[in-house]
DRENTOR-853029 format. One line per 2 residues: number of its first residue (from 1); for each residue x, y, z of N, C-alpha, C. Coordinates in Angstrom, 1 decimal, always signed. Example, Ala and Ser with C-alpha at 12.3 -4.5 7.8 and 13.67 -1.06 7.14 Angstrom:
! DRENTOR-853029
1	+13.2 -5.7 +7.8 +12.3 -4.5 +7.8 +13.2 -3.3 +7.8  +12.8 -2.2 +7.1 +13.7 -1.1 +7.1 +12.9 +0.0 +7.9
//
This chain:
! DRENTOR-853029
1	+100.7 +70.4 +101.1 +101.0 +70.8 +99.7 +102.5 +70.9 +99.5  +102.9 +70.2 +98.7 +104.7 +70.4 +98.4 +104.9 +71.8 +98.2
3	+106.3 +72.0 +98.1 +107.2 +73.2 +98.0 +106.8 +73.7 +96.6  +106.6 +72.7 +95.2 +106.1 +72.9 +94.3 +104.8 +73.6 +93.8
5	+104.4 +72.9 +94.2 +103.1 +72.9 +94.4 +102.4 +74.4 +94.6  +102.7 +74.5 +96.0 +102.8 +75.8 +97.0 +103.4 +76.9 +96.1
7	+104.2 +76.8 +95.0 +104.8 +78.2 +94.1 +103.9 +78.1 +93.2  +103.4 +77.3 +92.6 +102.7 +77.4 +91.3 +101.3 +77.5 +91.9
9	+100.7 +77.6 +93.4 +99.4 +78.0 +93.3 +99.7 +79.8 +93.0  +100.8 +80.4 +93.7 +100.5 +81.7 +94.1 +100.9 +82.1 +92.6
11	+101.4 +81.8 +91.5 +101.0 +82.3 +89.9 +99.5 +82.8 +89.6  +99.5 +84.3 +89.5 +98.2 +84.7 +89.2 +97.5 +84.5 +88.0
13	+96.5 +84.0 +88.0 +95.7 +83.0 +87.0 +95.4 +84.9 +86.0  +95.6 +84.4 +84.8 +94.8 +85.2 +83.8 +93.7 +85.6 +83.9
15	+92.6 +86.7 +83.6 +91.2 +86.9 +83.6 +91.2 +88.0 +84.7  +89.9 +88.1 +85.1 +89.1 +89.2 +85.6 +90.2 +89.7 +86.6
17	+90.7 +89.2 +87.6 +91.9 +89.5 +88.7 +92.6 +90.6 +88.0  +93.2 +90.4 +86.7 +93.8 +91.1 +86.4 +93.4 +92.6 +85.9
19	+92.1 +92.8 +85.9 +91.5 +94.2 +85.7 +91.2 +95.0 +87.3  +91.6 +94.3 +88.0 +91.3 +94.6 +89.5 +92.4 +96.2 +89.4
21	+92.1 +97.0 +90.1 +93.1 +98.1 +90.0 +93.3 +98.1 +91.6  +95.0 +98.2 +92.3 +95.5 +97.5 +93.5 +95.3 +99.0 +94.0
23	+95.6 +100.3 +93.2 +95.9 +101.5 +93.9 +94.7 +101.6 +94.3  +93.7 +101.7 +93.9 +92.2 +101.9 +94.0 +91.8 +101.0 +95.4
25	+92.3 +99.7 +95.3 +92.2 +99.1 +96.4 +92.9 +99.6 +97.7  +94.0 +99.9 +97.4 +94.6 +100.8 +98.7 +94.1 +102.1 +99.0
27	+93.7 +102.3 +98.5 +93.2 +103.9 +98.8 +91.6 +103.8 +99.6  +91.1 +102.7 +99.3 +89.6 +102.3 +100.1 +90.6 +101.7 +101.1
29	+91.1 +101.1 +101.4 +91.6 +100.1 +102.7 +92.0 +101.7 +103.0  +93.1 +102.5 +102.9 +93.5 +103.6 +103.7 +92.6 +104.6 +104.2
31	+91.5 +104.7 +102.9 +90.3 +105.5 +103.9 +89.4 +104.7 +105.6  +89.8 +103.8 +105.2 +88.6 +102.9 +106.3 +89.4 +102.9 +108.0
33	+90.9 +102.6 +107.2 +92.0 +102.6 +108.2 +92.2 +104.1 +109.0  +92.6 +105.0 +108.0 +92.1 +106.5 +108.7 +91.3 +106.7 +109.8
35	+90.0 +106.5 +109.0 +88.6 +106.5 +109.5 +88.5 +106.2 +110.8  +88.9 +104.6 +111.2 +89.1 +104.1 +112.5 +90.1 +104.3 +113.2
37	+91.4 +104.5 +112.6 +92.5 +104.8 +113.4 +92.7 +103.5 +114.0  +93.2 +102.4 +112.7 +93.4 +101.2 +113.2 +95.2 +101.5 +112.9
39	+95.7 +100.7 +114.0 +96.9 +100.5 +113.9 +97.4 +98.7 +113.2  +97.5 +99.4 +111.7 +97.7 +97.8 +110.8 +98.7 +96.4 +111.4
41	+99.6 +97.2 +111.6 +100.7 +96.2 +111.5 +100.6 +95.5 +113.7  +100.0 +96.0 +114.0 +99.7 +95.3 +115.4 +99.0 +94.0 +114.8
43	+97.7 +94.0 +113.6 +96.6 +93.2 +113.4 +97.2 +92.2 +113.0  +98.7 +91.9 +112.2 +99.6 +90.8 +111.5 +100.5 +90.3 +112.7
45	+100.9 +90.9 +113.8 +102.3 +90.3 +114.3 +101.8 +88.6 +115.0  +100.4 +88.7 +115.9 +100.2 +87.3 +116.6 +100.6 +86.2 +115.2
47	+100.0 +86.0 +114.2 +100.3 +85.3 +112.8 +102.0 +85.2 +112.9  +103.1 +85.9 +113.0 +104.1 +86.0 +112.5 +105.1 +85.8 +113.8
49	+105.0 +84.1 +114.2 +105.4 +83.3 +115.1 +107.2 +83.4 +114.8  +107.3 +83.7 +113.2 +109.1 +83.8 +112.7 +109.6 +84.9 +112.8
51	+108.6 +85.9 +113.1 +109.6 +87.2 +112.7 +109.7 +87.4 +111.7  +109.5 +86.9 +110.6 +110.1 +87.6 +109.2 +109.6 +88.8 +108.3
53	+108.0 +89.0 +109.2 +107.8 +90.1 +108.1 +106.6 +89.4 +107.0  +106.7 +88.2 +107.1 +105.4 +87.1 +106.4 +104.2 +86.3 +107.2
55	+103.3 +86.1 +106.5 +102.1 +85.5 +107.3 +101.8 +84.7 +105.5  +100.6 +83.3 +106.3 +100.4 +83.1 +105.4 +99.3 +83.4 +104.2
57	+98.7 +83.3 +102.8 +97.7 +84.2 +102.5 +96.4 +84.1 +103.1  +95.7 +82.9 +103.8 +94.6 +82.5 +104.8 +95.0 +83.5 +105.8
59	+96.1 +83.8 +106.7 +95.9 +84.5 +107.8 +96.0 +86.0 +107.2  +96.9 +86.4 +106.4 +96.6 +87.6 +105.5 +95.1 +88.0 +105.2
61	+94.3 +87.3 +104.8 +92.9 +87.0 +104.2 +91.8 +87.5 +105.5  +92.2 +86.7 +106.9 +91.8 +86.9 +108.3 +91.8 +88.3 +108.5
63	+92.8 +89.0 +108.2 +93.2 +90.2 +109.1 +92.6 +91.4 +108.1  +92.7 +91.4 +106.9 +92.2 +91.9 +106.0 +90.8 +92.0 +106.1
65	+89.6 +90.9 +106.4 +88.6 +91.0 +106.6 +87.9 +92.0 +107.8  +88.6 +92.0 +108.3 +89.0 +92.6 +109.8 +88.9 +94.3 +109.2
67	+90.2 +94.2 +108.5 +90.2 +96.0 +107.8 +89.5 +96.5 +107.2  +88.9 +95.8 +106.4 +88.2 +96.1 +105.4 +87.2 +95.1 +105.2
69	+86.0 +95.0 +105.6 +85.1 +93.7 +105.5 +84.2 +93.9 +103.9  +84.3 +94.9 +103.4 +83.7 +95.0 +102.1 +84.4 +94.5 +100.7
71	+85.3 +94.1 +101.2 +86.2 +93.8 +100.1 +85.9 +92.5 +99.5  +85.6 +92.2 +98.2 +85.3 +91.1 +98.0 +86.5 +89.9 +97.8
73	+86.0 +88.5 +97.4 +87.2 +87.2 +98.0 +88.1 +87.4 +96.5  +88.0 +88.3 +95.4 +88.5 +88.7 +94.4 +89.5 +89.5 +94.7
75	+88.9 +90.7 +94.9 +89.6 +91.7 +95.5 +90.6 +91.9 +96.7  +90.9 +90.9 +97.7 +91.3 +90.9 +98.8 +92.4 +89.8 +98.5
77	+92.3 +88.7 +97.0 +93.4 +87.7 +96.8 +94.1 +88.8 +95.4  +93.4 +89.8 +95.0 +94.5 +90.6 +94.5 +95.6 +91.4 +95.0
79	+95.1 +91.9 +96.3 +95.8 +93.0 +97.5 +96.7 +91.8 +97.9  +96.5 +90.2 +98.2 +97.5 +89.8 +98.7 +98.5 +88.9 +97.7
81	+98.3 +89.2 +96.4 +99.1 +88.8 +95.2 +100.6 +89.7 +95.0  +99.5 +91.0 +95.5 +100.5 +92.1 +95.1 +101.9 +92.2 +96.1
83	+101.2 +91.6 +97.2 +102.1 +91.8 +98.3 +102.8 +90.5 +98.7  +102.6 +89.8 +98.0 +103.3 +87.9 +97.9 +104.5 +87.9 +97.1
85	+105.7 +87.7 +97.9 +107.0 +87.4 +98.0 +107.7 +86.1 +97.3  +108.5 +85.6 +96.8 +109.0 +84.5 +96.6 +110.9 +84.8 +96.4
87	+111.3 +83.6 +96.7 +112.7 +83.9 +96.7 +113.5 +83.0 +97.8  +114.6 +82.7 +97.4 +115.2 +81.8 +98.3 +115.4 +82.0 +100.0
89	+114.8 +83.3 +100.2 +114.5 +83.4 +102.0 +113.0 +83.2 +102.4  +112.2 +83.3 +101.3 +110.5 +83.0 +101.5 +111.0 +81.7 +102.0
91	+110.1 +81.5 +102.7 +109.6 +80.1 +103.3 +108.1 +79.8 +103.1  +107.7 +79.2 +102.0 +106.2 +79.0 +102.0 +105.9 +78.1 +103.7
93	+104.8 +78.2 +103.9 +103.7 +78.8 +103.3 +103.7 +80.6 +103.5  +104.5 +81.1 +104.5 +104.4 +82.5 +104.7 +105.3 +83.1 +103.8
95	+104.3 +83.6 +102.9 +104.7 +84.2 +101.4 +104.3 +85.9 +101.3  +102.7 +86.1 +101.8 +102.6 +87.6 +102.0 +102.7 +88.3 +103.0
97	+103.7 +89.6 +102.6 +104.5 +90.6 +103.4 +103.6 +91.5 +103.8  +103.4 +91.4 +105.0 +102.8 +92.1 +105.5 +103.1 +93.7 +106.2
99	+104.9 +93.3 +106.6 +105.0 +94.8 +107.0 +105.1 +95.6 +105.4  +105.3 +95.2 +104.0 +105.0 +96.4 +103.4 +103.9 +96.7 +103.1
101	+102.5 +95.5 +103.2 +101.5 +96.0 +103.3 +101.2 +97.5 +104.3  +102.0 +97.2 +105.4 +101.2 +98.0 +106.5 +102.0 +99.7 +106.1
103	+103.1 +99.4 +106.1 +104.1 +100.5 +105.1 +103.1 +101.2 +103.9  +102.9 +100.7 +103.4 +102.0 +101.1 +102.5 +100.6 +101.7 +102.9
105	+99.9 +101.1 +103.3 +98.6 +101.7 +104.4 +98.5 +103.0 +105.4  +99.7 +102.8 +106.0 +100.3 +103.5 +107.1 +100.3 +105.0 +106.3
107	+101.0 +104.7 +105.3 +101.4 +106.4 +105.0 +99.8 +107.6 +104.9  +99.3 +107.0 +105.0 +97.7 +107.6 +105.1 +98.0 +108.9 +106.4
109	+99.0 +107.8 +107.3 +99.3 +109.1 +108.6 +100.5 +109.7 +108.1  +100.6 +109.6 +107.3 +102.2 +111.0 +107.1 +103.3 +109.6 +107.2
111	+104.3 +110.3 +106.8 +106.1 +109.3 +107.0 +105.9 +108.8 +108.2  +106.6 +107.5 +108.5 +106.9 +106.9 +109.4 +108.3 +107.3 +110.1
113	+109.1 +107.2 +109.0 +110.4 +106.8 +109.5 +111.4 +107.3 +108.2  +112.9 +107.8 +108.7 +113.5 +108.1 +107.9 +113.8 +109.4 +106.8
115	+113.0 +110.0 +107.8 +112.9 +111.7 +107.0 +114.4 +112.2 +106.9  +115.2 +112.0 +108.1 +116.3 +112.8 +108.0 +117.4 +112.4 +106.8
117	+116.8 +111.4 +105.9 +118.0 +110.3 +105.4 +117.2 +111.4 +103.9  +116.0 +111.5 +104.0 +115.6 +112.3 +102.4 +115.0 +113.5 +102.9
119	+116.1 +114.8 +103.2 +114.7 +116.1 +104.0 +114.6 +116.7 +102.7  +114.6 +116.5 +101.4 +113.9 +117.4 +100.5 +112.6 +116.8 +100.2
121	+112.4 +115.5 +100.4 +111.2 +114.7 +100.2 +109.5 +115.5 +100.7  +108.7 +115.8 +99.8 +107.3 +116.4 +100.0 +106.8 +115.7 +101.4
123	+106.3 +116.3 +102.5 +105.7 +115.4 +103.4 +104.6 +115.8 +103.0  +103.1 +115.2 +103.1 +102.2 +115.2 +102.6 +101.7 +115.2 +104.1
125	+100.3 +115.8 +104.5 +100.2 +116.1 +105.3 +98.8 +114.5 +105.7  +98.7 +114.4 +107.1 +97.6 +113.5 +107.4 +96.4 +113.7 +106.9
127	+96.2 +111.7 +106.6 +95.1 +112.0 +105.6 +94.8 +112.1 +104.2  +96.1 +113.1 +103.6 +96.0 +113.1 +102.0 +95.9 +112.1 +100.9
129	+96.5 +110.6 +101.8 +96.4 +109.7 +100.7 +95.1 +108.8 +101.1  +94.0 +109.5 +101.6 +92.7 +109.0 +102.0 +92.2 +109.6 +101.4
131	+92.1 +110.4 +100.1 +91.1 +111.4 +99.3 +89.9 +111.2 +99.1  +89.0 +110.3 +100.0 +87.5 +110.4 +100.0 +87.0 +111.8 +101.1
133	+88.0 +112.4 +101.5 +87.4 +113.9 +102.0 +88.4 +115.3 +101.8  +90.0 +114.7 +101.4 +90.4 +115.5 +101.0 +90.7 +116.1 +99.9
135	+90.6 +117.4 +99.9 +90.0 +118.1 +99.1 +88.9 +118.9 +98.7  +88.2 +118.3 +99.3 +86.5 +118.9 +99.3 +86.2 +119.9 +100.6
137	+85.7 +120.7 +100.2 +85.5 +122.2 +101.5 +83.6 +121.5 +101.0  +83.3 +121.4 +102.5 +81.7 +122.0 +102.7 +81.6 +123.1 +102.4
139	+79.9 +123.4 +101.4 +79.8 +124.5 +100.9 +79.0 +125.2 +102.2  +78.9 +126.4 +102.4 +78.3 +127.2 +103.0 +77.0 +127.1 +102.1
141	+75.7 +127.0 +103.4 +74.4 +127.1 +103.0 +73.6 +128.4 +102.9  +72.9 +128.3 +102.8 +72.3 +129.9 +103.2 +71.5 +130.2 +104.7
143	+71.3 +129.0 +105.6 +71.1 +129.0 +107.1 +71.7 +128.5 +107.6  +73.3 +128.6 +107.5 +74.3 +127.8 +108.3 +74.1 +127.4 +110.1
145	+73.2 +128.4 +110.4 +72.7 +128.2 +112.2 +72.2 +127.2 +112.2  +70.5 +127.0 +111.4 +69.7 +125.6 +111.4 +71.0 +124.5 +111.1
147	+71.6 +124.5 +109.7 +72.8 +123.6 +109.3 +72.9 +122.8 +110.8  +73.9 +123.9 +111.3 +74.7 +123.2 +112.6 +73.5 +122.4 +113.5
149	+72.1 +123.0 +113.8 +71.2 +122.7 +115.0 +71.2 +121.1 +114.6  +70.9 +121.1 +112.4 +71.0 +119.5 +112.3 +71.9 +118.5 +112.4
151	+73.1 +119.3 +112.3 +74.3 +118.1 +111.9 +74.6 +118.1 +113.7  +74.0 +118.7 +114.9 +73.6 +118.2 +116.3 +73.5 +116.9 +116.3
153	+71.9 +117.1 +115.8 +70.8 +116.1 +116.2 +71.0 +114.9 +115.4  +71.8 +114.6 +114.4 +72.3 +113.8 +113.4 +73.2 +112.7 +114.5
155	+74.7 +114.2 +115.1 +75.4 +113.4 +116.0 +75.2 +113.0 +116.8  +73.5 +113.2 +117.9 +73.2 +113.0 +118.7 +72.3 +111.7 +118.6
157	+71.7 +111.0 +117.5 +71.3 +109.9 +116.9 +72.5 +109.3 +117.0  +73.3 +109.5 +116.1 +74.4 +108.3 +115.8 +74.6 +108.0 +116.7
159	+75.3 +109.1 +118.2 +75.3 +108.2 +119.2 +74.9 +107.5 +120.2  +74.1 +108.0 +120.1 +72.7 +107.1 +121.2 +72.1 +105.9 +121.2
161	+72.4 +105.9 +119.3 +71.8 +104.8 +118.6 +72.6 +103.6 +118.1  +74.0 +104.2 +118.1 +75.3 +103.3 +117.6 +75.6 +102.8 +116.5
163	+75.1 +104.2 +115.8 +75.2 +104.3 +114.3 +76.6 +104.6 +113.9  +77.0 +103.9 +113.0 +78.5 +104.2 +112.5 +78.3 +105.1 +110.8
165	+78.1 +106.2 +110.4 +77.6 +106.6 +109.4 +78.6 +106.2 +108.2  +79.9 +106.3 +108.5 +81.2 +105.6 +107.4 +80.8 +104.3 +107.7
167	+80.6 +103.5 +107.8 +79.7 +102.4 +107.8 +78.7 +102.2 +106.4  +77.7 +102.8 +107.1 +76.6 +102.7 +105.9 +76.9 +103.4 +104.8
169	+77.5 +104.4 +104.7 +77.7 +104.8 +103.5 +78.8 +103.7 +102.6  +80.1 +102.7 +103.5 +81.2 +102.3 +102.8 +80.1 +100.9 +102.3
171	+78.9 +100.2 +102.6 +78.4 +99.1 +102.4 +77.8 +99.9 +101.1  +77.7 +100.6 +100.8 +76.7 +100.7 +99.4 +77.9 +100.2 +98.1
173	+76.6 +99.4 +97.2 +77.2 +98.1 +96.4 +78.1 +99.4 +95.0  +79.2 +99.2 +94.9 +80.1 +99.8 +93.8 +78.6 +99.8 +92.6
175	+78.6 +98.9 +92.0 +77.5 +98.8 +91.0 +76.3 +100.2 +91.3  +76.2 +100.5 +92.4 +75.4 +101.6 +92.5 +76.4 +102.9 +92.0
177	+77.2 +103.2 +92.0 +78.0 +104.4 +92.2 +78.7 +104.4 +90.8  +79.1 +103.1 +90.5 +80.7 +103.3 +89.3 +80.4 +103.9 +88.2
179	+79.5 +103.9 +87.6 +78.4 +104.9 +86.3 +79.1 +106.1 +86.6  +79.1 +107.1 +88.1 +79.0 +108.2 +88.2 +80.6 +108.3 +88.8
181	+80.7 +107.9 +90.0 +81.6 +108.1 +90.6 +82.9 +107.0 +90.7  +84.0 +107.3 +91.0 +85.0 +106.1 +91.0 +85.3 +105.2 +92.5
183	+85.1 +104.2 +92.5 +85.4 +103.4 +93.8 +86.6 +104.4 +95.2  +86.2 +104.5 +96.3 +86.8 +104.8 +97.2 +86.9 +106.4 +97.2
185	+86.2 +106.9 +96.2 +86.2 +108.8 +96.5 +85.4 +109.2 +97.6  +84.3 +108.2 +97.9 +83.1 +109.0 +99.2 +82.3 +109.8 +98.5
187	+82.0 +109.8 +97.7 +81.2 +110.5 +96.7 +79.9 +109.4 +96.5  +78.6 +109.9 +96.2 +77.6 +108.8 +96.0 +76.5 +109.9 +95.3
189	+75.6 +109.0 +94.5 +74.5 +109.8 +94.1 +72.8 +110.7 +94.7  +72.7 +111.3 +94.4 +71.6 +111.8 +95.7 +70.7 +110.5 +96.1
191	+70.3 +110.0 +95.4 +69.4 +109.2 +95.4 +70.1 +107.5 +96.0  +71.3 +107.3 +96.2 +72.1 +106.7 +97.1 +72.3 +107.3 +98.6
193	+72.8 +108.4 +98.4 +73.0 +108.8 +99.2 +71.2 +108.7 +100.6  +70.1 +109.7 +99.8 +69.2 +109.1 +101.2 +68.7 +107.7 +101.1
195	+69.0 +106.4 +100.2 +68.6 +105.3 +100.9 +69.6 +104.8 +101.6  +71.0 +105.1 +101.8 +71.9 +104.6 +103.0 +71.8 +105.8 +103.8
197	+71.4 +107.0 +104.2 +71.4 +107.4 +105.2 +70.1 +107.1 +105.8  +71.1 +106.7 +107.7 +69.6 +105.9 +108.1 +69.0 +106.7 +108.7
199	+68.6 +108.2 +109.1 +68.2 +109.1 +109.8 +66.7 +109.6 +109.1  +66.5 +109.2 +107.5 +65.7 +110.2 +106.6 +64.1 +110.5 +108.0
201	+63.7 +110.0 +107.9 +62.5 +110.0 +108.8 +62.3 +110.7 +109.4  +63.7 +110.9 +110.1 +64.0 +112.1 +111.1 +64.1 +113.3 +111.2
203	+63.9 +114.1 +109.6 +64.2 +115.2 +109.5 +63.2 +115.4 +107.9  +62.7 +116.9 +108.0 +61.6 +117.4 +107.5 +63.2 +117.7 +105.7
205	+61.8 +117.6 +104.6 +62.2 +117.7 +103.3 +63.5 +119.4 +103.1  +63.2 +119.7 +104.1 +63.9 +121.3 +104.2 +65.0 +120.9 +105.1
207	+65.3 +119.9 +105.9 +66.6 +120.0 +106.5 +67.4 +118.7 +105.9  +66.8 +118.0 +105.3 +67.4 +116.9 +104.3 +67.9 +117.3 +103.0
209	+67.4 +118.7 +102.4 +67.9 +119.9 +101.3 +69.1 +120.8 +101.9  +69.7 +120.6 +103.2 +70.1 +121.5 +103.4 +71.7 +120.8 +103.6
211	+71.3 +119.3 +103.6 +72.5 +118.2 +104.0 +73.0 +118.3 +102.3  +72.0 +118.3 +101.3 +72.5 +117.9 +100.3 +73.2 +118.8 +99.6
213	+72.6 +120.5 +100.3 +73.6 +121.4 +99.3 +74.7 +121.6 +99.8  +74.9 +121.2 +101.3 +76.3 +121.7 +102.2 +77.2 +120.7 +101.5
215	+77.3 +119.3 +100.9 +78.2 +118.5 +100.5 +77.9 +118.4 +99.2  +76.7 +118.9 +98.6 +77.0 +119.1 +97.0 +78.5 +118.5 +96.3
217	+78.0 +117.4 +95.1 +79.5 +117.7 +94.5 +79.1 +117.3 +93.1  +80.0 +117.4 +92.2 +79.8 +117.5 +90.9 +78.6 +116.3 +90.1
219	+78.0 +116.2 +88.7 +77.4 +115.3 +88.5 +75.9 +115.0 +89.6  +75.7 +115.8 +90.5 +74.6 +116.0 +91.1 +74.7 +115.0 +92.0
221	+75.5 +115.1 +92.9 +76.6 +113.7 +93.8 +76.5 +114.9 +95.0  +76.9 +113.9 +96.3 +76.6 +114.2 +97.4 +78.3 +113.6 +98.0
223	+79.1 +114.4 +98.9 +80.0 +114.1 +99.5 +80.2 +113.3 +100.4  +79.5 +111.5 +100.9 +78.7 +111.0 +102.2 +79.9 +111.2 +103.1
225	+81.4 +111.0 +102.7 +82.2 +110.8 +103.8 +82.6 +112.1 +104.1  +82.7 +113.4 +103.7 +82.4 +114.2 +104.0 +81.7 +114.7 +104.5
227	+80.3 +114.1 +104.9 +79.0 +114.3 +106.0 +79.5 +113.4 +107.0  +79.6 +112.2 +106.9 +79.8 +111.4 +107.9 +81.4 +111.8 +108.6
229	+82.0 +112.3 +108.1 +83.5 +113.1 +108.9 +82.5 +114.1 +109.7  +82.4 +114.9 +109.2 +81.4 +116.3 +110.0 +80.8 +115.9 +111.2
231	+79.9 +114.9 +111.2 +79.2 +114.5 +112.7 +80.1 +114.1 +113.1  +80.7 +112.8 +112.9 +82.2 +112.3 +114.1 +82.7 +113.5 +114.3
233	+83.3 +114.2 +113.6 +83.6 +115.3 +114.5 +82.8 +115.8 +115.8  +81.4 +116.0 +115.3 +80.4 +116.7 +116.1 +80.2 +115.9 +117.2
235	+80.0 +114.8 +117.4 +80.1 +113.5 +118.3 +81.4 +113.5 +119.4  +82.7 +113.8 +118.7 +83.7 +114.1 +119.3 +83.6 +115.3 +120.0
237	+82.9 +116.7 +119.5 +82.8 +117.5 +120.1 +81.9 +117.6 +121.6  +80.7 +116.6 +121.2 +80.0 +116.2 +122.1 +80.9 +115.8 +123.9
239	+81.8 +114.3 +123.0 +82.2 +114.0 +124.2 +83.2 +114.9 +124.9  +83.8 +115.7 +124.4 +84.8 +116.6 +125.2 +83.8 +117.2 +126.1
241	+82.8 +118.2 +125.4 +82.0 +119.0 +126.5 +81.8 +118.5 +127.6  +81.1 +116.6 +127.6 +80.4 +116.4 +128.4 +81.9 +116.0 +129.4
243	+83.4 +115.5 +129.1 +84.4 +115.3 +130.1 +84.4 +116.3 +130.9  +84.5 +117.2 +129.9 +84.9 +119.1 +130.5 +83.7 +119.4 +131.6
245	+82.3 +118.9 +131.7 +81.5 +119.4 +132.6 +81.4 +118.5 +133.7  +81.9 +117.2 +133.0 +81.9 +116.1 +134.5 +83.0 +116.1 +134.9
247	+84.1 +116.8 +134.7 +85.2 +117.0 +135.4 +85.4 +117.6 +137.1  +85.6 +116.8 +138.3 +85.9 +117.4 +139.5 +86.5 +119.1 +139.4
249	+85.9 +120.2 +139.7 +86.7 +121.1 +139.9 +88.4 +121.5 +140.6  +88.8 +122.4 +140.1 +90.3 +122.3 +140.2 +90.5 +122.7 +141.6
251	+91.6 +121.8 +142.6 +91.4 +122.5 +143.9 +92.1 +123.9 +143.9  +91.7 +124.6 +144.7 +92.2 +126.2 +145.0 +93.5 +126.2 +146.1
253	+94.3 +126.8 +145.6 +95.8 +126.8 +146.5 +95.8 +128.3 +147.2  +95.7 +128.3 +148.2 +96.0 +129.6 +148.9 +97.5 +129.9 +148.9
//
């Protein structure tokens, strides 16, 4: 493709693209990123043979799939519109910037870099720009003991089973939710909510009532990533116990 050529493809065509909303798209990429605790800017550098800080939008496209696999081939050439460069140091084909992509993602963990240059600046604590759980307090039930016995047996499934529960709840189709809820809050409707949770079977009409009022949320909506944080927790708590009890005892020093 000439040098020409190559500038006038990345001109974003008029239509639907342009109702795409980018913040909305960052904020689902930063929840997922959170979530896994992927480290972004590792996933671009093999691509970025120059050093410059660019890749091209196919390998951009690659890595992206990778972060976010839900993202449709619309949505994922908007995220890399936004972040596509031009200018007499661009070198097509490597046109999208990738470290401000990840700059931008990143801040999901708090500042990177450069606090001392702005110390009145707000730090925002980890997490906050992932708002599909911040914010929301689980409500206290009225048998918070059973509560815990299930959100056990929940984490004791997921793991055994190799259930990813932020998983199934992030694959449910926008089209189901956008009526009620807005893209990337972690909010879903009851009736979403138990056909992507894969456990229903498992648990009696009274402890499936008891999931729904502990993450209750407005519009008669269910908090999923707020449930699905809760057991990863529980899961996590799992595995410390079991280090802590397979652990060699400590030798004794006389």
């Amino acid at each position: 493709m000439a040098l020409r050529e190559g500038w006038a493809a990345l001109e974003r065509p008029a239509g639907e693209e342009d109702q795409i909303d980018i913040v909305e798209l960052l904020t689902s990429i930063r929840d997922r990123v959170f979530t896994k605790r992927i480290r972004v800017r590792d996933r671009f550098r093999d691509f970025d043979r120059l050093r410059c800080g660019r890749i091209t939008k196919q390998q951009f496209f690659r890595v992206l799939q990778h972060l976010h696999p839900e993202l449709d081939p619309k949505e994922a050439e908007a995220v890399a519109q936004h972040f596509t460069e031009r200018g007499v140091k661009v070198r097509w084909p490597q046109v999208v910037n990738y470290v401000k992509f990840s700059e931008a993602v990143d801040l999901v963990f708090g500042p990177a870099r450069d606090l001392e240059k702005t110390p009145t600046t707000k730090v925002l604590r980890t997490g906050a720009l992932a708002p599909s759980t911040y914010g929301f307090t689980p409500h206290d039930v009225d048998d918070m003991e059973r509560f815990h016995q299930v959100l056990k047996r929940i984490a004791t499934l997921a793991e055994t089973r190799g259930v990813e529960l932020f998983r199934c709840f992030q694959r449910t189709s926008h089209a189901q939710t956008a009526s009620v809820f807005p893209r990337g809050c972690g909010k879903l409707t009851r009736f979403v909510f138990m056909q992507r949770f894969p456990f229903v079977s498992e648990f009696s009409q009274e402890e499936l009532d008891l999931l729904l009022d502990r993450y209750r949320t407005e519009h008669k909506g269910v908090h999923a990533y707020a449930f699905a944080r809760e057991v990863a927790d529980a899961i996590e708590e799992r595995r410390l116990e079991r280090e802590a009890a397979e652990a060699p005892p400590s030798p004794k020093f006389r």
